[in-house]
C-alpha positions in Angstrom: 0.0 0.0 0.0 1.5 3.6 -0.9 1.7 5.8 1.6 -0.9 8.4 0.8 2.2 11.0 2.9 4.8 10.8 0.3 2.4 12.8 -2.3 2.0 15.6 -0.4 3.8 17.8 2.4 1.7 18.1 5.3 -1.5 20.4 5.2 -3.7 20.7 2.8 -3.2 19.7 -1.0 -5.2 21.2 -4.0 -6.2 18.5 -6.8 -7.6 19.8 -10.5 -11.0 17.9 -10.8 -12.1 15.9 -13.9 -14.6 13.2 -15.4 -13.1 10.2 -17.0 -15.7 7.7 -18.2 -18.1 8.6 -15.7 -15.7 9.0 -12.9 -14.4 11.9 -11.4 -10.9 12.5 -10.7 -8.1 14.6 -9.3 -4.5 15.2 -10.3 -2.4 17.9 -7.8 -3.1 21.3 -9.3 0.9 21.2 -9.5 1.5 19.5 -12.4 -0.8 21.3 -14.3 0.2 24.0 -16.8 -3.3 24.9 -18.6 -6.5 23.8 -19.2 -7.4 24.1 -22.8 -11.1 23.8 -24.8 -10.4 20.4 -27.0 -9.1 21.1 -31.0 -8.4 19.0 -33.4 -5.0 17.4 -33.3 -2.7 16.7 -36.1 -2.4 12.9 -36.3 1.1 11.1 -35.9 1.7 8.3 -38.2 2.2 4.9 -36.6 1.6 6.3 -33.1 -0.2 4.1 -30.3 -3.8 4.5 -30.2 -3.6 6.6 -27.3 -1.7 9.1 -28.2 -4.2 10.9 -31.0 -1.8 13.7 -32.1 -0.4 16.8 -31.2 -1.2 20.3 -31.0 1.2 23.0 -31.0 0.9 25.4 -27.9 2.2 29.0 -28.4 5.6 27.1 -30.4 5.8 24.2 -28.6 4.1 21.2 -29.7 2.9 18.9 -27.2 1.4 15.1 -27.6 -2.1 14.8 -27.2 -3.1 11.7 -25.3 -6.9 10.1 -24.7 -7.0 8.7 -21.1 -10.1 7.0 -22.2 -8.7 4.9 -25.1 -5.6 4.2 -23.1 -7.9 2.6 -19.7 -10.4 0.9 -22.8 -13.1 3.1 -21.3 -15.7 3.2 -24.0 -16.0 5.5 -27.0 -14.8 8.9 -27.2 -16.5 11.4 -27.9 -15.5 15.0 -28.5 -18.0 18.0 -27.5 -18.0 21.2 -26.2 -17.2 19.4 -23.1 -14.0 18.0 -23.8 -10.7 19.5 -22.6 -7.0 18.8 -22.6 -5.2 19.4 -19.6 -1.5 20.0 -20.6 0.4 18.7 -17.7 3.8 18.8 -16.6 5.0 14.9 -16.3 8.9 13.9 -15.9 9.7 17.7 -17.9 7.9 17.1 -20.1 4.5 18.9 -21.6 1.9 16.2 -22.5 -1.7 17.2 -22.9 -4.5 15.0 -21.3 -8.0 14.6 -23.1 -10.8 14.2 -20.4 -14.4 14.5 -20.6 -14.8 17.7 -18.7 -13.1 19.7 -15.6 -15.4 20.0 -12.4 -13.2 22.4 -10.2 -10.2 22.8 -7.5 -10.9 21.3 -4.2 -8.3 21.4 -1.3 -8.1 18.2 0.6 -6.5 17.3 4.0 -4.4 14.5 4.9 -8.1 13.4 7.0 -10.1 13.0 3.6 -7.7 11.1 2.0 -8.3 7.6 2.4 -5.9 4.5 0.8 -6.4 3.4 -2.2 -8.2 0.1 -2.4 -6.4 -3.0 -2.9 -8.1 -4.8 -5.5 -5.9 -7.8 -6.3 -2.9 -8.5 -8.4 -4.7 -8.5 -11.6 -6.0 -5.0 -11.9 -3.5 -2.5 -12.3 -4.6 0.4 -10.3 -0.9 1.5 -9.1 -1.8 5.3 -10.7 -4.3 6.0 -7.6 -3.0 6.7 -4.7 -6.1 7.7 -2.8 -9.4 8.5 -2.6 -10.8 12.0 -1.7 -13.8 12.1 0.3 -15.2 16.1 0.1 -19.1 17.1 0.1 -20.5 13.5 -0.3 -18.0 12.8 -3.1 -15.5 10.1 -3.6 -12.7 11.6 -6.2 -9.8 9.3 -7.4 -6.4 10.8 -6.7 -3.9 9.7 -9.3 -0.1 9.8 -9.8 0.6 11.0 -12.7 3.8 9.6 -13.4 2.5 6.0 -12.6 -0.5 7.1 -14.7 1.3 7.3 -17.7 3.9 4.5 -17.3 7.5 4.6 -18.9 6.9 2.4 -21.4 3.6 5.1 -22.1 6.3 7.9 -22.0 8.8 6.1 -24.4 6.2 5.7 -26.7 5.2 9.4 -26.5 8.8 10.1 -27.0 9.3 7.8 -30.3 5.8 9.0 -32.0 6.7 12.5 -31.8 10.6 11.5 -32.9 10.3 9.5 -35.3 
């Protein structure tokens, strides 16, 4: 079990909110550089089906990735909705495709409750916690184990290659 500690200093944290697939939830407000409305990308040969493209940010032109084709969480669908969250991950910009943005909540080390164990099969190693705030239960994710290495060196060849 992670300790729920080691992603945050002591006092309270604030976590970017967001709907996945139905479920809502939070990255540390940290590692996030904007919040943009969804465009369309251009399309990278031969990249993974996650990664749909890029987009290119005031000069700099950052991966696009879908969370919801990477977890196999139904179809996508883009509306007026959608919105990539360009994040900072390992130094690098990488923008994040969700269904929508809720808010900003600020959560306490006392509503932040382990992440449930759910066997060896699953892998569920990119939430560390859940928030409990209001009557809701948000999924607090590690970004770096969210978006393995493997997922990064991917990223990295598709826009390299």
């Amino acid at each position: 079990m992670q300790n729920i500690q080691t992603h945050f200093d002591k006092g309270n944290v604030e976590f970017l909110t967001f709907i996945i697939g139905g479920e809502e939830y939070g990255i540390n407000i940290l590692k996030v550089k904007e919040i943009r409305a969804y465009e369309k990308v251009t399309k990278i040969v031969n990249s993974p089906p996650f990664i749909i493209g890029v987009i290119n940010l005031r000069g700099c032109i950052v991966p696009i990735v879908d969370m919801r084709v990477k977890y196999n969480l139904g179809p996508q669908s883009y509306d007026q909705f959608t919105v990539v969250i360009v994040l900072v991950i390992e130094g690098s910009l990488i923008g994040m495709v969700v269904d929508s943005v809720n808010d900003v909540v600020s959560l306490a080390t006392d509503q932040i409750l382990p992440a449930p164990q759910i066997g060896s099969n699953l892998n569920f190693q990119f939430i560390f916690g859940v928030g409990a705030i209001d009557g809701r239960m948000i999924l607090l994710t590690d970004l770096e184990r969210w978006l393995s290495a493997e997922d990064m060196v991917q990223i990295h060849k598709a826009w390299h290659s």
